[in-house]
Residue, then its C-alpha position, 0 to 999 in steps of 0.5 A: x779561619x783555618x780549613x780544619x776549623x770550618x769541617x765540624x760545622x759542614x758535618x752538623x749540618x748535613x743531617x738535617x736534610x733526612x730528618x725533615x724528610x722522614x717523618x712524611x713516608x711514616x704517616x702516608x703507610x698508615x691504614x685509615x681507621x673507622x670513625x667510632x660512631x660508625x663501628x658502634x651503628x654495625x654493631x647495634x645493627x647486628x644485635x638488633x637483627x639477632x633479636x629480631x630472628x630469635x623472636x621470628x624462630x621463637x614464634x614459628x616453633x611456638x605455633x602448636x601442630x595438631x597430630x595427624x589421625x590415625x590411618x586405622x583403629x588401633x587394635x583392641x580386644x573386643x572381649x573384657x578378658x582376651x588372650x592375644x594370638x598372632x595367626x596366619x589365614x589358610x584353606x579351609x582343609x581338613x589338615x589346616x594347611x594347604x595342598x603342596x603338590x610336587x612331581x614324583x618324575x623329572x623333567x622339563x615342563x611342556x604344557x601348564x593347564x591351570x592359572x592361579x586362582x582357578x577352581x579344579x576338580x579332583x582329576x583334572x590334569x595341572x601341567x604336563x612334564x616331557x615323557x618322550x622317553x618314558x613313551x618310548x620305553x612303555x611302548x617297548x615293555x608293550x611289544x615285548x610282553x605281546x611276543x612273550x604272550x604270542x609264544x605262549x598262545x604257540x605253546x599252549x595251542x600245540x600240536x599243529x594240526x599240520x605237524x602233527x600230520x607230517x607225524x602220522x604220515x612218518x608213522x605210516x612211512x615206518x610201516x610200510x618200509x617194515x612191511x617191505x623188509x619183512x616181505x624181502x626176509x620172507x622170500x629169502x627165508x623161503x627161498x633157503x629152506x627150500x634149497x640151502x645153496x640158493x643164497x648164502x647165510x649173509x644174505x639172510x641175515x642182512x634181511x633179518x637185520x632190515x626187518x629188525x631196523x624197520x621195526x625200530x624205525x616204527x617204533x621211532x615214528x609212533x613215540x614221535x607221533x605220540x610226543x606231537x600228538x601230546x603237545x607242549x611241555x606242562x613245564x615249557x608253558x609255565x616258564x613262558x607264561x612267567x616270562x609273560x606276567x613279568x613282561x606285562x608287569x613291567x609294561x603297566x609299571x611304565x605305563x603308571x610311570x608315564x601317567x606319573x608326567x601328567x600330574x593331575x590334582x587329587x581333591x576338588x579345590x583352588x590354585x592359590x600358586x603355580x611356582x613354575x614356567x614352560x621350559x623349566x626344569x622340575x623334580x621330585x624336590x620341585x623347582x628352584x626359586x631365583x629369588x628365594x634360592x630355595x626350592x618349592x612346590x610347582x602348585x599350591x592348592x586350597x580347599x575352596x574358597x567358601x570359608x577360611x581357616x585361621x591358624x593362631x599360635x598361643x604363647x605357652x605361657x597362656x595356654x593354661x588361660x584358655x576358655x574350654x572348647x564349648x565356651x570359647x570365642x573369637x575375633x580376627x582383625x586384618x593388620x592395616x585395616x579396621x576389619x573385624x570378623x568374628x571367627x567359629x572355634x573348629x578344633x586345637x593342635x595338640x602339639x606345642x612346638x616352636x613358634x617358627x611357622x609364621x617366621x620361618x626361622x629355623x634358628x632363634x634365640x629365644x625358644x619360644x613355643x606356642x599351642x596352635x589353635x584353628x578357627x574358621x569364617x566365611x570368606x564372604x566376611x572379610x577381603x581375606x586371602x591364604x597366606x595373610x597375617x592377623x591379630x586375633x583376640x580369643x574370649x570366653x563365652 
């Protein structure tokens, strides 16, 4: 056999080799797959549990919850036919409302004498503003209006008895030097008529003319005399006794402005708030709230606490409903509470305005009147204090 005749089986045969050899990497890269009875138990496992937890939540959000009781009695008008009114509590004032008091000077505060909740009577001092300054100013007033009044005692006390003296002797002084140049002119006279050539004519008449000055000098005395002796001018007393009254006008004008920086309640009553502090500054305007940023009276006083005064705001649209004052009734009840206090009917505000005083809104949206209607209880009645809010039913009798 030829060599060329033997390669075609070499190249059958070489293949063989790989072929035999393949087939093993495949299956060894293959994952392992799970067992069908295996994967159905996970399954069946997993709704079994779901159905077990859907009955569980089925059951707890089944079980009933009883509701818890009411904290307080709702409201409820007492009356077969009521009107409903929102009222606030305030002193028991003439006026219905409470005494704001505000300083009339400024200044720091130096002492305060009262506390919240005490009673005081008309006069008796609250707190005290630094009057360092209006003291000295008073004082000053003071002195100048006594040096006005001491110049007016001079004035009126005139004359002196030792100027008037002094007077009297210059009158006497004027006579005698007239008497001593009269007796000079005399002689000389005498003495040229007896003998012209004695004396010449210019010696004579200087005599004559000492007499004349002594005479006016006299005269000068005795109007000086009479002028002292007179006294002060009528015209000089007047203006300094204005100058007086001016001046002591003006020290009891500071001297009220100094009591000004005592402040001191003006009616028997309650503190209900004192809204200041030693150090702080105050005005007319009262004083600055931190929290507020606004200003407010220094103290706030009611009437004592024996009874209690309720402001209550009827809707405009039910003021027509309103029972007339001989048959009108009502009933307080504190929010939060199941205290209800019958309340004495006292007078109506004849002034529908804005319904802006228990919110304090000063804008609103909708413009909602209201008739204010005050009644009043004994505090004793009910734990009430100023400045609460209250639902109030209003009958008729």
């Amino acid at each position: 056999m030829s060599p060329d005749e033997s390669k075609p089986e070499m190249k059958a045969a070489a293949p063989a080799q790989p072929a035999e050899t393949q087939p093993a990497k495949t299956d060894e890269a293959k994952p392992a797959r799970p067992k069908p009875d295996l994967r159905n138990k996970i399954i069946f496992g997993l709704s079994i549990a779901g159905v077990l937890a859907g009955l569980a939540a089925a059951y707890i959000f089944g079980i009933e919850r009883k509701a818890q009781p009411p904290v307080f009695k709702p409201v409820a008008s007492p009356y077969n036919s009521a009107i409903y009114a929102n009222g606030i509590i305030e002193s028991d004032q003439p006026s219905g409302a409470n005494i704001n008091i505000f300083p009339e000077v400024s200044g720091p505060v130096t002492q305060i004498m009262v506390r919240e909740g005490q009673r005081v009577s008309a006069g008796a001092p609250l707190f005290a503003i630094d009057d360092s300054v209006q003291k000295a100013t008073t004082a000053q007033l003071g002195s100048q209006a006594e040096a006005a009044l001491a110049l007016l005692q001079e004035l009126q006390a005139q004359p002196r008895k030792e100027t008037l003296a002094i007077a009297k002797a210059q009158v006497d002084l004027a006579g005698s030097n007239l008497k001593a140049a009269q007796d000079q002119y005399d002689k000389r006279r005498s003495a040229f008529d007896i003998d012209t050539k004695s004396l010449t004519k210019d010696v004579l008449d200087t005599a004559a003319n000492a007499v004349d000055q002594a005479k006016a000098g006299l005269e000068v005395a005795r109007t000086q005399y009479e002028l002292t002796k007179a006294g002060a001018w009528s015209y000089d007393i007047e203006n300094q006794q204005k100058q007086y009254e001016a001046l002591h006008q003006a020290h009891l004008s500071a001297g009220a402005l100094l009591q000004k920086y005592s402040v001191k309640a003006l009616a028997d009553g309650v503190v209900l708030a004192v809204n200041i502090a030693v150090g702080g500054y105050v005005s007319s305007l009262g004083t600055y709230d931190t929290y507020t940023q606004g200003l407010d009276p220094l103290v706030v006083m009611g009437a004592p606490q024996d009874h209690l005064a309720v402001r209550c705001y009827v809707d405009e649209i039910l003021v027509s409903r309103l029972p007339g004052p001989d048959h009108i009734q009502a009933q307080m009840s504190l929010r939060g509470t199941e205290v209800k206090v019958p309340m004495e009917f006292v007078r109506v505000q004849p002034y529908v305005s804005p319904k802006i005083e228990l919110s304090n809104q000063r804008q609103e949206r909708v413009d909602l009147r209201v008739l204010p209607v005050i009644f009043r209880f004994e505090k004793k009645d009910a734990p009430a204090y100023p400045g609460q809010l209250v639902d109030v039913y209003i009958g008729q009798k």
